[in-house]
Every structure is written in C-alpha cells, then in structure tokens.
C-alpha positions as CSV (number, residue, x, y, z in Angstrom):
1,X,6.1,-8.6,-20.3
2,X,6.1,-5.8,-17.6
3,X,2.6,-4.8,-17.9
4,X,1.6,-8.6,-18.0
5,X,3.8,-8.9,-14.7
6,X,1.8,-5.7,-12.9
7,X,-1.5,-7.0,-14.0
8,X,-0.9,-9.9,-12.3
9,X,0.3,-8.2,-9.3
10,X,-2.8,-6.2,-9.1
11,X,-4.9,-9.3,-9.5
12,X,-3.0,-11.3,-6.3
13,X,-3.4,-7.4,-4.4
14,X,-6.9,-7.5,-5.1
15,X,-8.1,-10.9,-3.9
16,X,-8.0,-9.1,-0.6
17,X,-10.0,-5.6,-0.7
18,X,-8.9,-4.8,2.3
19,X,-5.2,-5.1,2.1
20,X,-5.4,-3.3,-1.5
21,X,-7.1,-0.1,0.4
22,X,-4.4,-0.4,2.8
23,X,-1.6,-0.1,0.2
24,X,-3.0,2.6,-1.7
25,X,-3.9,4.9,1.5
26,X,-0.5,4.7,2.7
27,X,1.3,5.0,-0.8
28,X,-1.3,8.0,-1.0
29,X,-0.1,9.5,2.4
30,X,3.5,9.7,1.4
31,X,2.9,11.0,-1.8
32,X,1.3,14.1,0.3
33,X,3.2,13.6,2.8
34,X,6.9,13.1,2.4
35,X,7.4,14.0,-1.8
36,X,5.0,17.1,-2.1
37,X,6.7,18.8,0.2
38,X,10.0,18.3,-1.4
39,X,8.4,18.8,-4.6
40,X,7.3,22.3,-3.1
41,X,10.7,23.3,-1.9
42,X,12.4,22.5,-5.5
43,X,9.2,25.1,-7.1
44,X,9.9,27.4,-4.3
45,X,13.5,27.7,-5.1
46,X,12.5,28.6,-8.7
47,X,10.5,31.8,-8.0
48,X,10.5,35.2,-6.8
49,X,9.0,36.9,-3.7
50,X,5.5,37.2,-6.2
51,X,5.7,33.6,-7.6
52,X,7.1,34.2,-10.7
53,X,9.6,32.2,-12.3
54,X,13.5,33.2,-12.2
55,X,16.6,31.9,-11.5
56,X,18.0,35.1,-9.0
57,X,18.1,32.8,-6.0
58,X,20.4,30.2,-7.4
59,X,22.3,33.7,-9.5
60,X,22.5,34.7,-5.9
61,X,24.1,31.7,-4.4
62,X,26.1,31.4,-7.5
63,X,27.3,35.1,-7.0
64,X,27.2,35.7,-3.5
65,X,30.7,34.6,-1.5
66,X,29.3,34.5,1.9
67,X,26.5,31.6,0.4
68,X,29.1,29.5,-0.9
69,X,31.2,29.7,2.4
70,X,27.9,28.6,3.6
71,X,28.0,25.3,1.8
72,X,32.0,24.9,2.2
73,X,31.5,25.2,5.9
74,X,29.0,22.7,6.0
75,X,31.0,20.2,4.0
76,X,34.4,20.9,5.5
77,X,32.7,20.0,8.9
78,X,30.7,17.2,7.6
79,X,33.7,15.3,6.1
80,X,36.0,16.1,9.7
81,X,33.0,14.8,11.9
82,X,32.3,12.1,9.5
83,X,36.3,11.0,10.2
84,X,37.0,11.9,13.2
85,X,33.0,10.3,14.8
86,X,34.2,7.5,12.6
87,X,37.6,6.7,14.2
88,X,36.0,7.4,17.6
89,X,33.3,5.0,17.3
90,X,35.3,2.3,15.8
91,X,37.8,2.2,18.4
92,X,34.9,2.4,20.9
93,X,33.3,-0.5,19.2
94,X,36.3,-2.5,18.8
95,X,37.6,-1.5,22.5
96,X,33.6,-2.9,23.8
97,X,33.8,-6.3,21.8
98,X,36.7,-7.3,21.2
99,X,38.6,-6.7,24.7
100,X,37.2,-7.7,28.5
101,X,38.0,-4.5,30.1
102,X,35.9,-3.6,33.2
103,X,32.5,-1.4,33.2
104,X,31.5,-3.0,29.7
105,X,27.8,-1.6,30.6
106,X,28.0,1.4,32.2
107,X,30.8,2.9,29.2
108,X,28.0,1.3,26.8
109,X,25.5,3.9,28.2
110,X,27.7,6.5,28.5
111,X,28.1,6.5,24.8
112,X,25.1,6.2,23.8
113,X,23.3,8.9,26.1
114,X,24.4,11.8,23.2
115,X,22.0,10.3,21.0
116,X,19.1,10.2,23.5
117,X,19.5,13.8,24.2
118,X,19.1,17.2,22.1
119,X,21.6,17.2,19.9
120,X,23.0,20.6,20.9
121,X,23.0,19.7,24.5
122,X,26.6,19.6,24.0
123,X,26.5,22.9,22.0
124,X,25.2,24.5,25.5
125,X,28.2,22.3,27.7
126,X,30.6,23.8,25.0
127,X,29.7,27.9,25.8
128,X,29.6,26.8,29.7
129,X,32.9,25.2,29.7
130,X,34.9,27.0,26.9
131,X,32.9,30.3,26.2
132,X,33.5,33.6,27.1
133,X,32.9,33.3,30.8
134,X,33.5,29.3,30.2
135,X,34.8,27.3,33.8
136,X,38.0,26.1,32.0
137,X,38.8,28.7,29.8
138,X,37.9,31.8,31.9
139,X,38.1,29.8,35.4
140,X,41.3,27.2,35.5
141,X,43.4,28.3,32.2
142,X,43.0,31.9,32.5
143,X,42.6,32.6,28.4
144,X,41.6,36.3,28.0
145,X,39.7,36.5,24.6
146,X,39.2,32.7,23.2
147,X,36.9,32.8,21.3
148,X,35.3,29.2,20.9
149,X,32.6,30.0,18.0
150,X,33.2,29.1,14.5
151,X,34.7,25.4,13.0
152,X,36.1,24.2,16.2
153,X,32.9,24.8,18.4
154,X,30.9,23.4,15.5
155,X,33.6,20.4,15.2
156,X,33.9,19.4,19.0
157,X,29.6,19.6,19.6
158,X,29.2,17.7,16.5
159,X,31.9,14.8,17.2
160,X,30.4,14.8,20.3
161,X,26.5,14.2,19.0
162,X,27.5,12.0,16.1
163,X,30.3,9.8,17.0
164,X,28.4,7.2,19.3
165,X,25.6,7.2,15.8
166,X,29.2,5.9,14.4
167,X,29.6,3.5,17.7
168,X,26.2,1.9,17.4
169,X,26.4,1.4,13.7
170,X,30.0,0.0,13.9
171,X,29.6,-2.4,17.3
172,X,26.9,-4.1,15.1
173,X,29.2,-5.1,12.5
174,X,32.4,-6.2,15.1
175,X,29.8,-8.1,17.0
176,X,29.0,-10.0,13.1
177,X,32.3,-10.6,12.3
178,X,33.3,-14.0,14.2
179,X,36.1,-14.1,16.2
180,X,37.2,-17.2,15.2
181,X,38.2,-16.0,11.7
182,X,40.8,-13.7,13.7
183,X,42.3,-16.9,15.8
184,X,42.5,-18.5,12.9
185,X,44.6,-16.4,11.1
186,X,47.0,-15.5,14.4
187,X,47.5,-19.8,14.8
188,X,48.7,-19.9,11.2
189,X,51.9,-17.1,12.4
190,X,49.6,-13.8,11.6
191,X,50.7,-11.1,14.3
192,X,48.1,-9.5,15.8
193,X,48.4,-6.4,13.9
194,X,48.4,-8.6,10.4
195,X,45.6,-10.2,12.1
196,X,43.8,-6.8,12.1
197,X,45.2,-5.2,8.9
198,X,44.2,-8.1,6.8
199,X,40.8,-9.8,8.6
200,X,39.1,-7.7,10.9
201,X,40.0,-4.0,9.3
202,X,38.4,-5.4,5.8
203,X,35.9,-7.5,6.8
204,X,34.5,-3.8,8.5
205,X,35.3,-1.4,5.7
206,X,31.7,-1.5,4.6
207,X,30.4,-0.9,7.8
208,X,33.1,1.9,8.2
209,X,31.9,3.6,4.9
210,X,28.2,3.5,5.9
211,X,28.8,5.0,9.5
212,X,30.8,7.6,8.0
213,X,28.0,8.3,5.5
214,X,25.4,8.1,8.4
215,X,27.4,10.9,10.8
216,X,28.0,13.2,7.5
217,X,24.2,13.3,6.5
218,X,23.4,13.7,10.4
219,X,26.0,16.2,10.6
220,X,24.8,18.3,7.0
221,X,21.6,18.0,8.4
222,X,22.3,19.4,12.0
223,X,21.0,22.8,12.8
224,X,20.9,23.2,16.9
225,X,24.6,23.3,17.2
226,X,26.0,25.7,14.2
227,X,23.2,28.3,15.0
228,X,24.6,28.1,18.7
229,X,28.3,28.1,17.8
230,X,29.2,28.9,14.3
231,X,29.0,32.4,14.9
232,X,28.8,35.1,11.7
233,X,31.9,34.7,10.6
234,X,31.6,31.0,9.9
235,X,28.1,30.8,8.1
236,X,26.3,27.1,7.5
237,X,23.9,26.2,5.0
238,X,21.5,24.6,7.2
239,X,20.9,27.8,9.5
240,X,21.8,30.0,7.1
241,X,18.3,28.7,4.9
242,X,16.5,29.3,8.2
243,X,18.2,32.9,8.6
244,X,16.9,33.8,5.5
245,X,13.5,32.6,5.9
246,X,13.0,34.0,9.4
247,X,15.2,36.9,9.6
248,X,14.9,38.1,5.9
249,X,11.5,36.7,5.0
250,X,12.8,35.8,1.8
251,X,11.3,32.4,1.8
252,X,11.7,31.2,-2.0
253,X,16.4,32.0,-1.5
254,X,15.9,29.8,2.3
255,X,14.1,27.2,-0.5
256,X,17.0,27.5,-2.9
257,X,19.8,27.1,-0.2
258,X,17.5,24.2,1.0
259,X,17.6,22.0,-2.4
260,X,21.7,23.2,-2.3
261,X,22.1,21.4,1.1
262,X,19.7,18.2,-0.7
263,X,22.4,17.4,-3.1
264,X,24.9,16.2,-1.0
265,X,22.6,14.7,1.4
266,X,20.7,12.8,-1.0
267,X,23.6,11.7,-3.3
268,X,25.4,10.5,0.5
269,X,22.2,8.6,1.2
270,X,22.1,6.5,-2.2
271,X,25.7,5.6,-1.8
272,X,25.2,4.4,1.5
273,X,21.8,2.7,0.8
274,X,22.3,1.1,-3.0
275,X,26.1,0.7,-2.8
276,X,27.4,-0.1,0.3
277,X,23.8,-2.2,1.0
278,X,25.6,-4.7,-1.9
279,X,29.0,-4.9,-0.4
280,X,28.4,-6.4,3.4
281,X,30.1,-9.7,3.9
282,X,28.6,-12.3,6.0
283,X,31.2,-14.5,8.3
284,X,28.8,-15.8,10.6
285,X,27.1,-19.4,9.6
286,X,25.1,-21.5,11.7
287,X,25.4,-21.4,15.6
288,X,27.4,-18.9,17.0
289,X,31.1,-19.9,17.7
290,X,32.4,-18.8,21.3
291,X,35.5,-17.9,20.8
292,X,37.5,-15.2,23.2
293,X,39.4,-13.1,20.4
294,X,43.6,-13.0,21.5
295,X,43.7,-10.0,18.9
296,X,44.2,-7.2,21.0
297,X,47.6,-7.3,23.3
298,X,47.7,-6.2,26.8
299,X,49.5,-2.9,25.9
300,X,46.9,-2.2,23.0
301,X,43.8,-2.9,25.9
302,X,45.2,-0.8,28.4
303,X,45.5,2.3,25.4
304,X,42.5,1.6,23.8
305,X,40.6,1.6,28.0
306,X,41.9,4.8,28.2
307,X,41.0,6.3,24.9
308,X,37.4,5.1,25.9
309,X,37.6,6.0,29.4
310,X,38.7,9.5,28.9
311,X,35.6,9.9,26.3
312,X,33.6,8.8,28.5
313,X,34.5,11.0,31.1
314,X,34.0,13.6,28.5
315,X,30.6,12.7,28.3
316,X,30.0,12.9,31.5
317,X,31.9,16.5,32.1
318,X,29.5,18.2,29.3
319,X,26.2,16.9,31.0
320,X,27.6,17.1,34.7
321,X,28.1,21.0,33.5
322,X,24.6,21.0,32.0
323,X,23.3,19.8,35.4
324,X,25.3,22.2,37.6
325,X,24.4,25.0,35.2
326,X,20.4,24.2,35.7
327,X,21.2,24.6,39.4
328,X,24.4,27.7,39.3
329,X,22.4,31.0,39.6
330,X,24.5,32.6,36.8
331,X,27.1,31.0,35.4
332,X,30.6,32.6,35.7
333,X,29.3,35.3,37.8
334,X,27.7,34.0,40.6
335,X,27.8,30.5,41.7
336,X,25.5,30.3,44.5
337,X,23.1,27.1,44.0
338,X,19.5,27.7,43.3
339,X,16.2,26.9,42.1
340,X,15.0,29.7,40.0
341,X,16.0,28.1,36.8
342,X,13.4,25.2,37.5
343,X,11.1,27.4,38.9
344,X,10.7,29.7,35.6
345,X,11.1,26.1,34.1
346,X,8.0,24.8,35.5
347,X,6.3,27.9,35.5
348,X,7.0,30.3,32.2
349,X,7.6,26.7,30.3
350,X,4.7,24.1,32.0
351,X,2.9,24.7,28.8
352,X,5.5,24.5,26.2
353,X,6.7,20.7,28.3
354,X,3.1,19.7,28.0
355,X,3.0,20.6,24.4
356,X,6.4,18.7,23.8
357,X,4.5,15.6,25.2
358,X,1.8,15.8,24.3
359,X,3.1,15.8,20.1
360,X,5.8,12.8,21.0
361,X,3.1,10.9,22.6
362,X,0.7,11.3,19.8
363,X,3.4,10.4,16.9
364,X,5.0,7.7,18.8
365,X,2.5,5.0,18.3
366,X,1.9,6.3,14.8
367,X,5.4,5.9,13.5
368,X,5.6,2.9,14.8
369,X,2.9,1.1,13.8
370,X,3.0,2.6,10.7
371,X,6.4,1.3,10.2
372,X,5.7,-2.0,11.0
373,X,2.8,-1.8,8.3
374,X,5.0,-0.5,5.4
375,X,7.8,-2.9,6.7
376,X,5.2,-6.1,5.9
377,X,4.0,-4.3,2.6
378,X,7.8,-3.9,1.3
379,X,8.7,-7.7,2.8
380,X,5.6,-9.6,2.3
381,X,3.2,-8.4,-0.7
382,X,3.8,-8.1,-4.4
383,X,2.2,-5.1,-6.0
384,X,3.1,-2.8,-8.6
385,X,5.4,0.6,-7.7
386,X,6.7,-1.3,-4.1
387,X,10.2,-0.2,-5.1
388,X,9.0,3.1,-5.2
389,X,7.5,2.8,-2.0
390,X,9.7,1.6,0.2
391,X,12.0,4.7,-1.4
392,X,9.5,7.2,-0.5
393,X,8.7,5.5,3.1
394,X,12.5,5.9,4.2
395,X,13.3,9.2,2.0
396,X,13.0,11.7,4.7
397,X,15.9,9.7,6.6
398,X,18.5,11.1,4.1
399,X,16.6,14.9,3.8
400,X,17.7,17.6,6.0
401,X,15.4,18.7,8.9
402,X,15.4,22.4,7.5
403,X,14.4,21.1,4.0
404,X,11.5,19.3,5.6
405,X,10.4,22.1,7.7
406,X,10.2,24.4,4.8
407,X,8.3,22.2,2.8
408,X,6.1,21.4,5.3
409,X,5.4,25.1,5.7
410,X,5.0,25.7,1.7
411,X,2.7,22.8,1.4
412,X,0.4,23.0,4.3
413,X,-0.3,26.3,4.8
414,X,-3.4,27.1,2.5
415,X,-6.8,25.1,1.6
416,X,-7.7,22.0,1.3
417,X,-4.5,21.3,4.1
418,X,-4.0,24.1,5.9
419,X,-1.8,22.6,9.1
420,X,0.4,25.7,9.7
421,X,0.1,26.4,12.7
422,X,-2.1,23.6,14.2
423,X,-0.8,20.0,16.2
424,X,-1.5,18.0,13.2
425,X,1.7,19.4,11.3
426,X,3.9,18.9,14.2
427,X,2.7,15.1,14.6
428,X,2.3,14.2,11.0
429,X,6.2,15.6,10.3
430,X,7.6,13.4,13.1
431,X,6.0,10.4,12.2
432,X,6.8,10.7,8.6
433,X,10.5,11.7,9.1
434,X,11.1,9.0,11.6
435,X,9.0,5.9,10.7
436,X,12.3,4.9,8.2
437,X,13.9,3.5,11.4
438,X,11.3,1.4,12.2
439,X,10.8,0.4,8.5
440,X,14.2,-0.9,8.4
441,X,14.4,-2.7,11.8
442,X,10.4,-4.2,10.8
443,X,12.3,-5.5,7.2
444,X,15.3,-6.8,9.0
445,X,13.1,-9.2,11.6
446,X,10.7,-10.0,8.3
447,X,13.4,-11.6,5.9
448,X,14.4,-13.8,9.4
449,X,10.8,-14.8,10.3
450,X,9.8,-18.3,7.9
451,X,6.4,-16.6,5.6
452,X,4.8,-20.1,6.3
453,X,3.6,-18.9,9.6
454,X,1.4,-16.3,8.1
455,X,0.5,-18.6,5.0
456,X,-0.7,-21.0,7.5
457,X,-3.0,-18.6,9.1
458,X,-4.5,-17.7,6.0
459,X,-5.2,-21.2,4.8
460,X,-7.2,-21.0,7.7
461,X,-9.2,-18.3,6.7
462,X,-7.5,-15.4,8.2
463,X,-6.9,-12.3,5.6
464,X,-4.1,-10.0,4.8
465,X,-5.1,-7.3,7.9
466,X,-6.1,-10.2,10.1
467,X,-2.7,-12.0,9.6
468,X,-0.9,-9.1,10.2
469,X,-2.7,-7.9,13.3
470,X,-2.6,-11.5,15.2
471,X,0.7,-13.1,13.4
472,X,3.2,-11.0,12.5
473,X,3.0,-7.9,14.3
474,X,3.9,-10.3,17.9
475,X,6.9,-12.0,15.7
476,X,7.9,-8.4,15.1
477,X,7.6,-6.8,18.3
478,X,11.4,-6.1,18.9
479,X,11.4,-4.0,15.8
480,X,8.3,-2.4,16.7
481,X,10.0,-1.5,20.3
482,X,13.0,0.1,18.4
483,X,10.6,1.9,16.4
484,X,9.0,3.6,19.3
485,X,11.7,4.1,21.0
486,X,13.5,6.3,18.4
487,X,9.8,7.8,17.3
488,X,9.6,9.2,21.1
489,X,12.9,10.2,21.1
490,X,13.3,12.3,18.3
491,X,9.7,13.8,19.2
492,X,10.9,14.4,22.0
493,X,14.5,15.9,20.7
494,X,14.5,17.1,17.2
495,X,14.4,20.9,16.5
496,X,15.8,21.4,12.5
497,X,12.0,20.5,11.1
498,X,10.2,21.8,14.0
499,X,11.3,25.3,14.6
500,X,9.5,26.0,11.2
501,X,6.5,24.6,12.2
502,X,5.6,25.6,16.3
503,X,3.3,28.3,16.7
504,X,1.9,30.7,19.7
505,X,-0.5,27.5,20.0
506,X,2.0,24.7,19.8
507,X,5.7,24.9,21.1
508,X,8.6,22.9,21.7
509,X,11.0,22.0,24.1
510,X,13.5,22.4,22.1
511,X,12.8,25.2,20.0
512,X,12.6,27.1,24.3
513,X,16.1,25.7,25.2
514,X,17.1,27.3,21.9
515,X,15.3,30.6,22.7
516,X,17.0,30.8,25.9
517,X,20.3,30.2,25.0
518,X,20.1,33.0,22.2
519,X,18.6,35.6,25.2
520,X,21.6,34.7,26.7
521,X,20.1,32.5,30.0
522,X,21.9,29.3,29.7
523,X,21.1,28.1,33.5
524,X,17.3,28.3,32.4
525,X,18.6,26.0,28.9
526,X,20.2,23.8,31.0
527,X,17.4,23.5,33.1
528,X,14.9,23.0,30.2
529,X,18.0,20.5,29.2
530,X,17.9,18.2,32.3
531,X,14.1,18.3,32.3
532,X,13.6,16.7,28.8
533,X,16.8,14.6,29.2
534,X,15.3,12.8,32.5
535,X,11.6,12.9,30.6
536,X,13.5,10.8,27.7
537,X,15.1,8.1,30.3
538,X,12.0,7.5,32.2
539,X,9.6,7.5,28.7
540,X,12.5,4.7,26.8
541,X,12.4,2.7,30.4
542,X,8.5,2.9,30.4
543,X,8.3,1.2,26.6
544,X,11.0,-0.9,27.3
545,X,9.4,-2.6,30.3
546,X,5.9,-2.3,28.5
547,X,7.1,-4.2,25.0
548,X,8.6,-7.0,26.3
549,X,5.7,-8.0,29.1
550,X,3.4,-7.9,26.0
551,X,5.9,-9.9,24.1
552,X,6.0,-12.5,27.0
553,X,2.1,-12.6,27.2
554,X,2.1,-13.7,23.8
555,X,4.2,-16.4,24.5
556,X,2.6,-17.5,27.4
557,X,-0.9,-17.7,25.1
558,X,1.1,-19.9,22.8
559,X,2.1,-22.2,25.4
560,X,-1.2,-22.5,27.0
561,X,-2.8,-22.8,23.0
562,X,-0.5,-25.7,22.4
C-alpha cells in the first residue's frame, strides 16, 4: 500500500519536469548541506587525532570533572534563563496587550532591539557597567574586588538577549486568546485573579512551554556571551568545544563535546516542535471580537508599568553604555570624549564591515527565497520523503551554532568541496541555518491562502514554477519579508557558526568585536557595536519599506487587470 501510495506520488511530481528537478536539487542541497555536516561531527567525535576509531573522547568527557561542569553549567543556566526570560516576557506580553498603559510602541521596540543586535552586546554593557573598572560597581557603589564573571554574568547577559525571544513568542499567543472569553468569565462572579488562574494562565501554557523551550535551545546554543563572561572557573560546553578546537587543536574531543551539547538541544527542539505543535488551543472564530479586557486592576497596571518600564530602562542603560563607551577614550580611566575608537573602526576594520556586508547581503535573498520555495514544496506538493524534508529544511534551527561551525569545517575542507576558507562557506552556512524562519512563516501564510488560486492558474496553462513565481510568491510576501528580515539579521549578527569559518580572506564583524573585547579594548567593541547595530536598523527599515511597495504594486496590477 505504501509503495503503491509513493508511486503515485512520483507519477503526479513528474507530470511537471520542472518542478520534480526543483524538489530533488533542493532535497539534494540539504542532504550536503545541513545533515553531512552533522553526520561529520558524530564521525569526528568517534576518532583519534590520526582517524582511527576510539572512544577516548567520550572516556575523556566521561572521566574528566572539569567537562562535565561544562555541560552542568550550560544546563543550570539554560533552565534559569529559560525561567526567568520566560516570566519576563510573559508579563511583558501580558502588560502590552492586555492593559492601555502609555508608550505601547516605543516599550515594544525597546524590547525587541536585543534580538536585532549581537547577542553579547550586552555581555560588553555587563564588563562596562559591573566589571572590574565597571561605572556602577567601581564608580557609584565603591565594591573593591566583585568579580562579575561566572553564572551571574552569564545569567544577567543571557536574560537580557533571550527574554524579549520569550516576549515575541508569548505576545503572539495573548493577542490569540480573545478577550472576550476573560469578560465572560469575570460577569459570571470570576475575580480577576480566578479570571487569570483558570482562562487566560491555561489557555497560554502551551505557548509558555514553547517560549521556554525556544530561550533554553538559544541559550545552550549561545557562545558570545559565556566566552566573554563565564570566566575559567565556570567552563560551558559551547566555548569550551571551540577552546578545544582552537586553543588545543584537538578537533575530533571539540566534535565529541559538540554531539554532547546536541542531545539536549535536539531532544528540546522535538518536544517543542512534535509535542507542544499538538497542544495549541484556538479561541478565536470568525471576526475578531473588540472587546477591552477588565482583567487587570488598576493596582496590578500600575506594578506590571513599572516592572516593564524599569526593563526597559535596563535596555536602554546597557546600550546607552555601549554608545558612550564607543565615544569614552578608556573606560574607567579616562573619560574624555573622542573619536579614535571610530577612527581605528573605519580604518583597521573598513574591510572586515565590507566583508560582514557583503556575506549578509549575498545570503539574504537566498534564505529567503529559498524558504519561500521549501515552504510551497512542504504545503503545496505531494511527493515521497516531504516529511523528511521539511525536517531537514528547519533542523539547523534546533543545532547549536558551534556544532554547525565544526561540521562545516570537517565537511568542506578537502576536494570535491573545499569552502574553508573562501565566501561561499560563510554564505551557504547562513542561509541554511536561518531559512527555517522563513520556512515556517512561508507554511503559516500557505495553510491561510485558498489552493484554488494557484489551481486556477494552472488550468490555464501555467506550471508548477510558473504558478509559484507569478501566484503565490505575491500572496506570500509578508512571510517572505520576515524571512529576510531575520536572514539579514543574523548575517549580520551571528558569531557561534562563524568564528569557525572566517579566514585572513573573509572576516566578520562580529568575530572583530569579539577580538577586541578579549585584547582588552572595549571602547573599539563598542564602537564596532554601534556601527553594526545602526547598519541593522537602517538595512530592516530599507526591506521594510522595499516589501510592502512591491506588495502594493501587485495590488494595484490586480485592480487595473480586473
């Protein structure tokens, strides 16, 4: 019956020749491109310096105290971020959509600038404000010897990196949950904090789960901020896998520590994806129902103002420090404003910012196109093995950056691919371990867009490539927009793959902001900071003005068509 069922899927695929070539090429490209590698760091982790086969590295990790605190570490602080970015982004959600408190908009972009940023921005803030010679600890409190490496610098950059993921994720489910079903229960005698304990609180705890699955992979998978701030005494398995591979060239234990830190991500990402993905409840039916949501008492809006307000104004102290610091000659020392940090900026770094832009504008479109493509493959065709596609088209999402960096650098670095080294494996690894975003927001629009459309246009003649091209790639242009915005961004931002694979030809902004702050010159960090932060803004503004306009010429076609 099975084989029956893929013959006749093959039969419908191949009625357009075209389309079929599509679908293999691209199954093809993430067969080499997102499972070989991972296929390479498992083999890796298997063999000795020589490439034989043994088991020391895992005897090592198995043996070796300092290893395991690794992975504890890295745990420990994935489950307290996970919590604590959690509880911060639901109470920022709720506070944003479920109150009318003033400066909706500007507290909106104040929480979600982290996540359009490097992710140890904050990691750099932290050593400015809190280090040794830190403004508040040194400067206003006076504390002689804090020492602000280990869990709690790790903690506090991570909560603050991860914890808006958690407010984004978690404002879309409050905004899906109608009001009305909370007004309901409050004019049948429910307090308000019934109201909230037995509707609203419920109604999110699958959306809670998944955000706090989200920030722990993110946070496993982070590698900028515990190379800044966990310090030797407080070892992480992400860095600790680079440490090995850079520091004691012993590339096949880094490959063994890097299938370690897999298991957790991995086993995270199918309980978020195949569990949770079953358990979301739907309250919204028809129209939307306008309803202003009495939930939230006066005394509870004016706490839960503050609690935003004040991490807000967090936000804003960690990147008004990163911007003084870019213009404070050295930090601690000598405050006298200058230049010189922008100066080596533009000067020592020009080429290394032209690099950075040139990769993120390369991958950008790529990702996103290429999401939109798998998107309508998963959605729209039947062929044999599309399950296993669309789990290899969105399996680098759950896989941490250093795992992907080393198996980039295992798999690509002799003939017939030899990449190390060159652009192509810089472009090819962001738009491979981003396109998932786009896949998902491309599969979301799909399922809402009626398939008669494109039937219609083949009818008329049109095939698969055509229909795509003229059809459904307009109807889809929203998710096509998120796609490229998150493809720049992370080109733009993402370091854990990428400081594997730079070279003397091809570097990084944010491998140079990490190079700086381990010479010791944060003011030229924060400068390389502000730079790529303000090239980010003006690049998202750019495709967000560019997207819609197109979207809007395609209507206006319509109109004049009809």
């Amino acid at each position: 019956m099975r084989l029956k069922r893929m013959k006749r899927e093959l039969e419908i695929l191949w009625q357009d020749p075209l389309l079929a070539l599509l679908v293999g090429a691209i199954t093809i490209s993430l067969l080499i491109f997102v499972v070989y590698p991972l296929i390479a760091v498992f083999i890796k982790g298997f063999q000795t310096q020589d490439g034989q086969f043994t088991l020391e590295n895992y005897r090592r990790f198995a043996t070796f105290r300092y290893l395991q605190n690794a992975l504890r570490n890295s745990l420990l602080v994935g489950l307290a971020t996970g919590v604590v970015g959690v509880l911060l982004g639901y109470l920022a959600a709720f506070t944003l959509t479920r109150t009318d408190v003033p400066g909706k908009q500007l507290l909106h972009i104040l929480l979600i600038l982290p996540i359009i940023s490097p992710p140890f921005v904050s990691a750099i803030a932290i050593l400015l404000l809190f280090g040794f010679n830190g403004l508040i600890t040194q400067k206003i409190l006076g504390l002689q010897g804090f020492n602000i490496y280990g869990f709690k610098g790790v903690f506090l950059s991570q909560v603050f990196t991860f914890a808006p993921v958690g407010y984004l994720t978690l404002r879309g489910v409050l905004e899906s949950l109608n009001p009305t079903l909370e007004d309901a229960a409050m004019n049948v005698g429910a307090s308000r904090w019934q109201t909230f304990r037995r509707v609203t609180f419920p109604l999110s705890l699958p959306g809670i789960a998944s955000a706090f699955l989200v920030i722990f992979i993110e946070s496993l998978a982070d590698f900028g901020n515990p190379l800044v701030l966990a310090g030797s005494r407080f070892p992480m398995l992400a860095p600790q896998a680079y440490l090995e591979i850079t520091g004691s060239f012993n590339l096949p234990l880094g490959a063994a520590l890097a299938v370690v830190l897999l298991i957790p991500s991995l086993t995270a990402f199918v309980i978020q994806r195949y569990y949770l993905q079953k358990r979301q409840y739907t309250t919204v039916t028809g129209k939307p129902t306008l309803s202003a949501s009495k939930i939230v008492s006066p005394g509870a809006r004016v706490g839960l103002y503050a609690l935003l307000t004040g991490f807000a104004l967090l936000i804003l102290l960690f990147y008004g420090t990163i911007l003084v610091g870019a213009f404070t000659a050295v930090w601690g020392h000598d405050n006298t404003l200058t230049l010189d940090h922008f100066r080596y900026a533009f000067s020592v770094g020009f080429d290394t910012i032209k690099d950075t832009l040139i990769v993120a504008i390369l991958s950008t479109p790529i990702s996103g196109f290429l999401g939109m493509l798998i998107a309508f493959m998963v959605v729209r065709l039947t062929f044999p093995g599309k399950g296993a596609v669309e789990f290899m088209s969105i399996l680098n999402f759950a896989v941490p950056g250093t795992v992907v960096g080393i198996g980039y650098i295992l798999a690509f670095n002799r003939p017939p691919l030899l990449l190390v080294g060159t652009l192509s494996i810089l472009v090819l690894n962001f738009v491979f371990r981003y396109v998932p975003v786009g896949i998902q927001s491309g599969i979301a629009v799909l399922r809402q867009i009626d398939p008669s459309i494109e039937e219609a246009a083949r009818n008329l003649g049109a095939d698969g490539i055509t229909t795509f091209r003229k059809v459904t790639l307009p109807l889809i242009a929203p998710a096509f927009f998120s796609g490229l915005v998150f493809a720049f961004v992370r080109a733009m931002t993402a370091i854990s793959a990428a400081i594997f694979l730079v070279s003397a030809q091809w570097n990084l902004l944010t491998v140079q902001i990490l190079n700086q702050v381990g010479s010791g010159r944060l003011g030229v960090a924060a400068a390389f900071s502000v730079i790529l932060v303000a090239i980010v803004i003006v690049a998202v503004g750019v495709i967000s003005r560019l997207v819609p306009r197109q979207v809007a010429r395609i209507e206006i076609m319509r109109a004049q068509e009809g």
